[in-house]
C-alpha positions as CSV (number, residue, x, y, z in Angstrom):
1,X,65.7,34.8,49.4
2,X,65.5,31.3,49.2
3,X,68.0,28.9,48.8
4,X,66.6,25.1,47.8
5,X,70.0,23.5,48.1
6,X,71.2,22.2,51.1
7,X,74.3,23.2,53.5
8,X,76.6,20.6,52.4
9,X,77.5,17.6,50.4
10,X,78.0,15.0,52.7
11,X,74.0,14.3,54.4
12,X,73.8,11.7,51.9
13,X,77.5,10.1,53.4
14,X,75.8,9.1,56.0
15,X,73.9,6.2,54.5
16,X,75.5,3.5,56.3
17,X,74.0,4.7,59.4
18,X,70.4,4.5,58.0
19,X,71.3,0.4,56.9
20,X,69.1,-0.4,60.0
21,X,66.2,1.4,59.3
22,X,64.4,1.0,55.5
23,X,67.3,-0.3,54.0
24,X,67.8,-4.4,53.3
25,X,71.1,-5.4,51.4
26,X,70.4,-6.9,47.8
27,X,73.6,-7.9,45.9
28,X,77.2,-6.5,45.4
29,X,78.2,-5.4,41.7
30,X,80.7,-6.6,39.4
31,X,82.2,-3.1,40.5
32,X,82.5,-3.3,43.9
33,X,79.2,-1.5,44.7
34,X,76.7,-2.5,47.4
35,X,72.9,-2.3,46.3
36,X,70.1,-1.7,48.7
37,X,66.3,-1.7,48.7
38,X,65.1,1.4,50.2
39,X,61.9,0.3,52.0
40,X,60.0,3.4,53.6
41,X,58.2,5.9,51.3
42,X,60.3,8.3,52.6
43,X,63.9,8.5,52.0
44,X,65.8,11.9,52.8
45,X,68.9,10.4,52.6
46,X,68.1,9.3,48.7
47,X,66.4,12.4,48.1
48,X,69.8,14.6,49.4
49,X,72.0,12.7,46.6
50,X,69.3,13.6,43.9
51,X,69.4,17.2,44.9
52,X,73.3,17.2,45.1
53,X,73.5,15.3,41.6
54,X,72.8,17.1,38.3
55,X,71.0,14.5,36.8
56,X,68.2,14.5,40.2
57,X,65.1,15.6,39.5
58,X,61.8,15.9,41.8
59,X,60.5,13.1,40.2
60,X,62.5,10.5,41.5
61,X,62.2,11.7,45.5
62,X,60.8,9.7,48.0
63,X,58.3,13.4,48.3
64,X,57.1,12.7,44.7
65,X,56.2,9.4,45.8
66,X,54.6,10.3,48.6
67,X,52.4,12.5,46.5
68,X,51.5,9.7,43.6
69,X,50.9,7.2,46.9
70,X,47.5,8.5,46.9
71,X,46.4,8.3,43.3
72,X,47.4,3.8,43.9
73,X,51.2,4.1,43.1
74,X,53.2,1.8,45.0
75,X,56.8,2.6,44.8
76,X,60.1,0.5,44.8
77,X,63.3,2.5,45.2
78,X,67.2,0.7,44.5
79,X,69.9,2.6,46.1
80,X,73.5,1.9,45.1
81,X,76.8,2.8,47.5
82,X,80.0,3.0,47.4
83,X,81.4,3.0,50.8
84,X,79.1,5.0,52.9
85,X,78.3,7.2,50.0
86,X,74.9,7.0,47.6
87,X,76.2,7.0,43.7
88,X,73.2,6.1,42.3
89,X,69.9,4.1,42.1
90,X,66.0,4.6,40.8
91,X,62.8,4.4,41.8
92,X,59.9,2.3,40.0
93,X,56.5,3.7,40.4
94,X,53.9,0.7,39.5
95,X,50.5,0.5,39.6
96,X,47.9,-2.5,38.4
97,X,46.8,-2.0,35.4
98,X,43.7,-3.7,33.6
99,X,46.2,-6.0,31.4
100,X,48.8,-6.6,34.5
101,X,51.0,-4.2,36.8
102,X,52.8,-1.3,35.2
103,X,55.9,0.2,36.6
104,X,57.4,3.6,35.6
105,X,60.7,5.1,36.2
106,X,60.4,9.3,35.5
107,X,63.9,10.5,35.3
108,X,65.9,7.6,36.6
109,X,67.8,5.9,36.8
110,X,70.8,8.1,38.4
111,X,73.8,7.4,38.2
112,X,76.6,9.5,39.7
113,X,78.4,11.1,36.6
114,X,81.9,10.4,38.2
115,X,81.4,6.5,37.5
116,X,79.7,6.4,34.1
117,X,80.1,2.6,33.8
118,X,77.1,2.5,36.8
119,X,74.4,3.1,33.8
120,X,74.8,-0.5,32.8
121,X,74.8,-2.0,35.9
122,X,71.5,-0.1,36.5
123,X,70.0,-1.4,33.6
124,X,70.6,-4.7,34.4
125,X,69.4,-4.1,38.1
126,X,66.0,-2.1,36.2
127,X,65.9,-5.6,34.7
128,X,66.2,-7.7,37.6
129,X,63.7,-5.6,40.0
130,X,61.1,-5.7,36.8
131,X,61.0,-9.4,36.9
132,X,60.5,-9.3,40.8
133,X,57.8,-6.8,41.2
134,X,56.0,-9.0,38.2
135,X,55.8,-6.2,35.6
136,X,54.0,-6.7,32.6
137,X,55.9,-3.6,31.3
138,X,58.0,-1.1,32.8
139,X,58.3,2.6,31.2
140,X,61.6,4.5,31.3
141,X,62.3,8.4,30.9
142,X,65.9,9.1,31.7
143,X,67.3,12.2,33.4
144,X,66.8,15.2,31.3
145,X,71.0,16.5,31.7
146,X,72.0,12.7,31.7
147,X,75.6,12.5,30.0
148,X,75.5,8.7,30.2
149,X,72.7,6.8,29.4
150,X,70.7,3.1,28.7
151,X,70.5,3.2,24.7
152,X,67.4,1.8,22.8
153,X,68.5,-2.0,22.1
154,X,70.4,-2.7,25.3
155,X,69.1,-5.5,27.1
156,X,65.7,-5.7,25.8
157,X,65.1,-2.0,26.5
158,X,63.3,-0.3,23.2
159,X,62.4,3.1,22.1
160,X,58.4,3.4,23.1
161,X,56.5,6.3,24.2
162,X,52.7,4.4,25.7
163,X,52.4,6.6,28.4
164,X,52.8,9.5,26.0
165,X,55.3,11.5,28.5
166,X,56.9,14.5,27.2
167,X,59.6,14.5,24.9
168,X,60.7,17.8,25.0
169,X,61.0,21.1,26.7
170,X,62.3,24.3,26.9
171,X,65.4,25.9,29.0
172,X,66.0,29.7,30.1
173,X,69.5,29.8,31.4
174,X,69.2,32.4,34.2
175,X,72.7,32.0,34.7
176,X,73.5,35.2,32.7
177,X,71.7,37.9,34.6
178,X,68.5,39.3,34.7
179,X,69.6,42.3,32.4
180,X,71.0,39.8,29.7
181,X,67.6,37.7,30.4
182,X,65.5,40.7,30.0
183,X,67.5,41.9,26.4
184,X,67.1,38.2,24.8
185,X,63.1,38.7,25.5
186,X,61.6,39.6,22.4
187,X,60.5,43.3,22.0
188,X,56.8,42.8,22.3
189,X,57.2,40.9,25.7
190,X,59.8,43.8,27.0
191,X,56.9,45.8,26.1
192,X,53.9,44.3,27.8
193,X,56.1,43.8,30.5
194,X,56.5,47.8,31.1
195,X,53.3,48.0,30.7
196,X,52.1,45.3,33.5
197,X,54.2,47.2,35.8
198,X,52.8,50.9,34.9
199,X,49.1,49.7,35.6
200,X,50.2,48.7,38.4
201,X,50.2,44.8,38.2
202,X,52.0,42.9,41.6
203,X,53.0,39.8,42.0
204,X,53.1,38.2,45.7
205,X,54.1,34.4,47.3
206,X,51.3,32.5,47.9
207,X,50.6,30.1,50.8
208,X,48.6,27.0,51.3
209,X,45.3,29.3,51.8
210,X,45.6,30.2,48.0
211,X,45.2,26.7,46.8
212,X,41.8,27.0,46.3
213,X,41.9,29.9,43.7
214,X,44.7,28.5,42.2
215,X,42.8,25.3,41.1
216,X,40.0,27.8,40.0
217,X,42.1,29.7,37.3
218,X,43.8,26.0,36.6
219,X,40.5,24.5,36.0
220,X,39.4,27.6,33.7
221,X,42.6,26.9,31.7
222,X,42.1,23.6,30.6
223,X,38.4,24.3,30.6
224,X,39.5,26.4,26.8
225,X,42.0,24.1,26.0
226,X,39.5,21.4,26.2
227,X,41.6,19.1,28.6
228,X,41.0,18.4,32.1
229,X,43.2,19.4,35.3
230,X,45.4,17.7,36.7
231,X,45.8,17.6,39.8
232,X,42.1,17.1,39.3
233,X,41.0,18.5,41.9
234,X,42.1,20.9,45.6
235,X,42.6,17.8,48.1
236,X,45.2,16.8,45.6
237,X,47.2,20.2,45.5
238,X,46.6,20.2,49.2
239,X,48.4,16.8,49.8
240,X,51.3,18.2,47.5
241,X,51.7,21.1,49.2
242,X,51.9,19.3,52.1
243,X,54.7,17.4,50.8
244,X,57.0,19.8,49.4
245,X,56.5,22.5,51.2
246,X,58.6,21.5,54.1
247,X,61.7,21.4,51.6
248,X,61.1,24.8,49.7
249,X,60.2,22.5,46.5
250,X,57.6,24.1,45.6
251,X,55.9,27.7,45.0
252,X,53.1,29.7,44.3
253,X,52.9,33.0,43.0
254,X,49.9,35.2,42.1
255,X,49.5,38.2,39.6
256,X,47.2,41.2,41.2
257,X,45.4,43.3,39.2
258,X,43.2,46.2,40.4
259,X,42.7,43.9,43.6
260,X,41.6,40.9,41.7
261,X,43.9,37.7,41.1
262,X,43.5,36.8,37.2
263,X,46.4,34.6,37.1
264,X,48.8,32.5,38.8
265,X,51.8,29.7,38.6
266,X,52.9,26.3,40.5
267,X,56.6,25.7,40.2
268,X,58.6,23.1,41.4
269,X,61.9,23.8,42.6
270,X,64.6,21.1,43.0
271,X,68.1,21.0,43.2
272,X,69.1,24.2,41.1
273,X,66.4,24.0,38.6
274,X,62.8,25.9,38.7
275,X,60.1,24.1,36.5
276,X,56.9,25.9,35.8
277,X,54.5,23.3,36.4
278,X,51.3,24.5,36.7
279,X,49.5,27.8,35.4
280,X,46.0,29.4,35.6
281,X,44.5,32.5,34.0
282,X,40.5,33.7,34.1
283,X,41.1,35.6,31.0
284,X,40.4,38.7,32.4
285,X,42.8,41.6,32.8
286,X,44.6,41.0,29.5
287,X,45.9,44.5,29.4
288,X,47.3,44.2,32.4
289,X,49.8,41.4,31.1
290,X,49.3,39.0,34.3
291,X,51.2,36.2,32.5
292,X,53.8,38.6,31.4
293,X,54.4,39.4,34.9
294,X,54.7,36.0,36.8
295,X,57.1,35.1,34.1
296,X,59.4,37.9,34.0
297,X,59.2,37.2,38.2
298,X,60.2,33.6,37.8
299,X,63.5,34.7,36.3
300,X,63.8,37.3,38.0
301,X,63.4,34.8,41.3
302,X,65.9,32.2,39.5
303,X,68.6,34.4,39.0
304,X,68.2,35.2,42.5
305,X,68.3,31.7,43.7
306,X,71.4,30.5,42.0
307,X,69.2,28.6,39.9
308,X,71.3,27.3,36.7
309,X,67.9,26.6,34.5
310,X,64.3,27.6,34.3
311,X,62.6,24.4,32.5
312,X,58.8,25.1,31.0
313,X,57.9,22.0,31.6
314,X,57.1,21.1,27.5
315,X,57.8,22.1,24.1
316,X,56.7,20.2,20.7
317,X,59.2,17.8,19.7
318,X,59.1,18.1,16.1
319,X,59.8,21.5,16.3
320,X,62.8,21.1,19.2
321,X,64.3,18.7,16.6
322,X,64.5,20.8,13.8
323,X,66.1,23.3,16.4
324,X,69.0,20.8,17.6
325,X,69.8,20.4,14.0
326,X,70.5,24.4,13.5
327,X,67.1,24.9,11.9
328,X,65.7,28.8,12.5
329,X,62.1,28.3,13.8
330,X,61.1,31.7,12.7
331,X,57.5,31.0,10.9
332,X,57.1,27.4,12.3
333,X,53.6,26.6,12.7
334,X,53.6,26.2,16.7
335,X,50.5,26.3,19.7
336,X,49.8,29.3,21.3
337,X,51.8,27.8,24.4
338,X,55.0,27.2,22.3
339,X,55.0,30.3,20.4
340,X,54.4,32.3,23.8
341,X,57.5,30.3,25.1
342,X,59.8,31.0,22.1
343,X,59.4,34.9,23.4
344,X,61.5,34.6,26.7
345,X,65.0,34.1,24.7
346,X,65.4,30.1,26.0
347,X,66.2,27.3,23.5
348,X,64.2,23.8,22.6
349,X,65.6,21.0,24.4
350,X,65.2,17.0,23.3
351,X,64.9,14.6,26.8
352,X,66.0,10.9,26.6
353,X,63.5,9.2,24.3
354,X,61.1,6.7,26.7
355,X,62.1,3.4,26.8
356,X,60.0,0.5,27.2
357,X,60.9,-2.8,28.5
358,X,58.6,-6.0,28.5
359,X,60.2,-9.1,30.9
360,X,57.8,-11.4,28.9
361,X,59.7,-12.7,25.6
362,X,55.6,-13.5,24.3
363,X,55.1,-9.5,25.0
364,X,58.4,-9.0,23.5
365,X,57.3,-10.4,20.5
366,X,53.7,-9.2,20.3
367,X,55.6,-5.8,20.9
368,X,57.8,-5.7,18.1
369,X,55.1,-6.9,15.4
370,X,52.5,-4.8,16.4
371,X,53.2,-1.5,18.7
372,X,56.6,-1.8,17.7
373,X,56.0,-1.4,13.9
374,X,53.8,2.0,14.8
375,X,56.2,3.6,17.1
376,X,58.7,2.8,14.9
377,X,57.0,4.6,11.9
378,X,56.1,7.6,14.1
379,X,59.4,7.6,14.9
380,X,60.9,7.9,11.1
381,X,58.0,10.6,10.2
382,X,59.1,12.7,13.0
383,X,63.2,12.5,12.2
């Protein structure tokens, strides 16, 4: 068994120590709090408070922007203290774009829940830092289990979606059991299930050396759904690997079948939360329920783990509104990934809506009477 978490809530304490090396003091805070720009790539010290914190998530680790280093993002990470201890902070992925640099925050910023008040002294910092780094436009996707939050309208921040990031997923709680897991499963995935297992369907870890195949059955995927991979290629998956594996943040798992390997699944595992990230499937061995199997495995693994939620990465966000306001989806019109979802006995869930913020008040403008006017409409035909 594997246990992600640390030993310990008090690595991250440590932080004054570190001041010396990749840290340089910014400002103090109307609170009282010290702010710090983390320097060096990597950052275990920021990466321990996100996997003690509910509201971390992989995507804000100094590993995840290790990973994105090599596809030309440069990363700029703000650490806030209290004493010795980390409360909160983000990191701003940017890149240059055609019309200027773009900076993106993916589940950020922070803030420890314990001083809620820290949200808005983050968005004014997000503000700040944007105007340093020269950003023609900096995207924002809060923390999915974020109680506070920056709300569309404060300080120049506004609803916008450009990058197209998800706006919803969908939760398993593993938290109840396997047995209750297994009894909220529909009855036709109970029964494939049983029937994986009696023609003799395995699954097994997979390792570094398994890569390769993985990116096979990926690249067959997207090859019928018309899209292309991404990662988009092995190097890329190999580099990743290479990154998380260290940490036990991420894992492969295969599905054999009569010796062959029809399908398999990348998850990322931080803090105390399993996403399915990745899958791949040749088509072959349908009887055999491959996907079924790896599936009923993750959960299986999550209960395991102490895991408090197993996240599928993406749900349609129509539908996952209808469901937060007590609408039954029974009969909704959903893809073939949705619908197959809807079968493990989880629930929708809405993320923080992306926010966009443009430094330049000529942006701002062109923004509001042009972009602004579409997102806003898709906005009111989706409510």
């Amino acid at each position: 068994m594997i246990k992600n978490r640390p030993n310990g809530k008090v690595r991250h304490c440590a932080v004054t120590a570190a001041l010396g090396n990749g840290y340089e003091r910014l400002v103090s805070t109307a609170t009282g709090a010290s702010v710090w720009n983390s320097t060096s790539v990597s950052d275990p010290l920021w990466d321990d408070f996100l996997r003690d914190s509910r509201c971390g998530q992989i995507q804000q680790t100094s590993l995840w922007a290790q990973y994105k280093a090599a596809e030309g993002w440069n990363h700029h990470r703000v650490v806030v203290t209290r004493g010795p201890v980390i409360v909160g902070g983000f990191q701003i992925l940017w890149t240059r774009m055609r019309f200027g640099r773009l900076g993106y925050v993916s589940k950020g910023p922070v803030a420890s829940p314990d001083i809620p008040e820290l949200v808005d002294e983050l968005a004014l910092l997000l503000r700040r830092q944007a105007r340093q780094l020269g950003l023609t436009a900096l995207v924002v996707q809060q923390p999915d289990f974020a109680a506070s939050r920056i709300e569309p309208g404060t300080g120049g921040f506004v609803a916008g979606n450009p990058m197209r990031v998800i706006e919803a997923t969908y939760l398993v709680d593993p938290r109840v059991g396997i047995e209750a897991l297994r009894r909220n499963m529909s009855a036709s995935l109970r029964r494939n299930v049983r029937k994986g297992r009696k023609n003799g369907t395995s699954i097994r870890d997979g390792s570094a050396a398994d890569l390769p195949h993985f990116f096979d059955l990926m690249a067959e995927t997207c090859r019928r759904q018309g899209v292309s991979p991404n990662p988009p290629g092995v190097p890329a998956l190999e580099r990743l690997w290479r990154i998380l594996a260290p940490s036990n943040s991420i894992r492969l798992t295969l599905a054999e079948c009569e010796g062959a390997v029809p399908a398999a699944k990348l998850s990322l595992v931080f803090g105390n939360v399993i996403t399915v990230w990745k899958k791949g499937w040749d088509g072959t061995h349908n009887d055999w329920h491959p996907n079924e199997l790896l599936e009923d495995e993750a959960l299986e693994w999550a209960v395991a783990n102490d895991m408090r939620a197993v996240d599928f990465c993406s749900f349609d966000v129509n539908a996952a509104r209808r469901h937060a306001a007590g609408e039954s989806l029974a009969g909704e019109e959903l893809n073939s990934r949705d619908a197959y979802h809807l079968r493990f006995g989880g629930a929708p869930q809405l993320l923080p809506p992306p926010l966009v913020l443009l430094p330049s008040s000529t942006l701002r403008w062109g923004y509001r009477h042009s972009y602004g006017r579409l997102e806003h409409r898709r906005q009111k035909s989706r409510a």
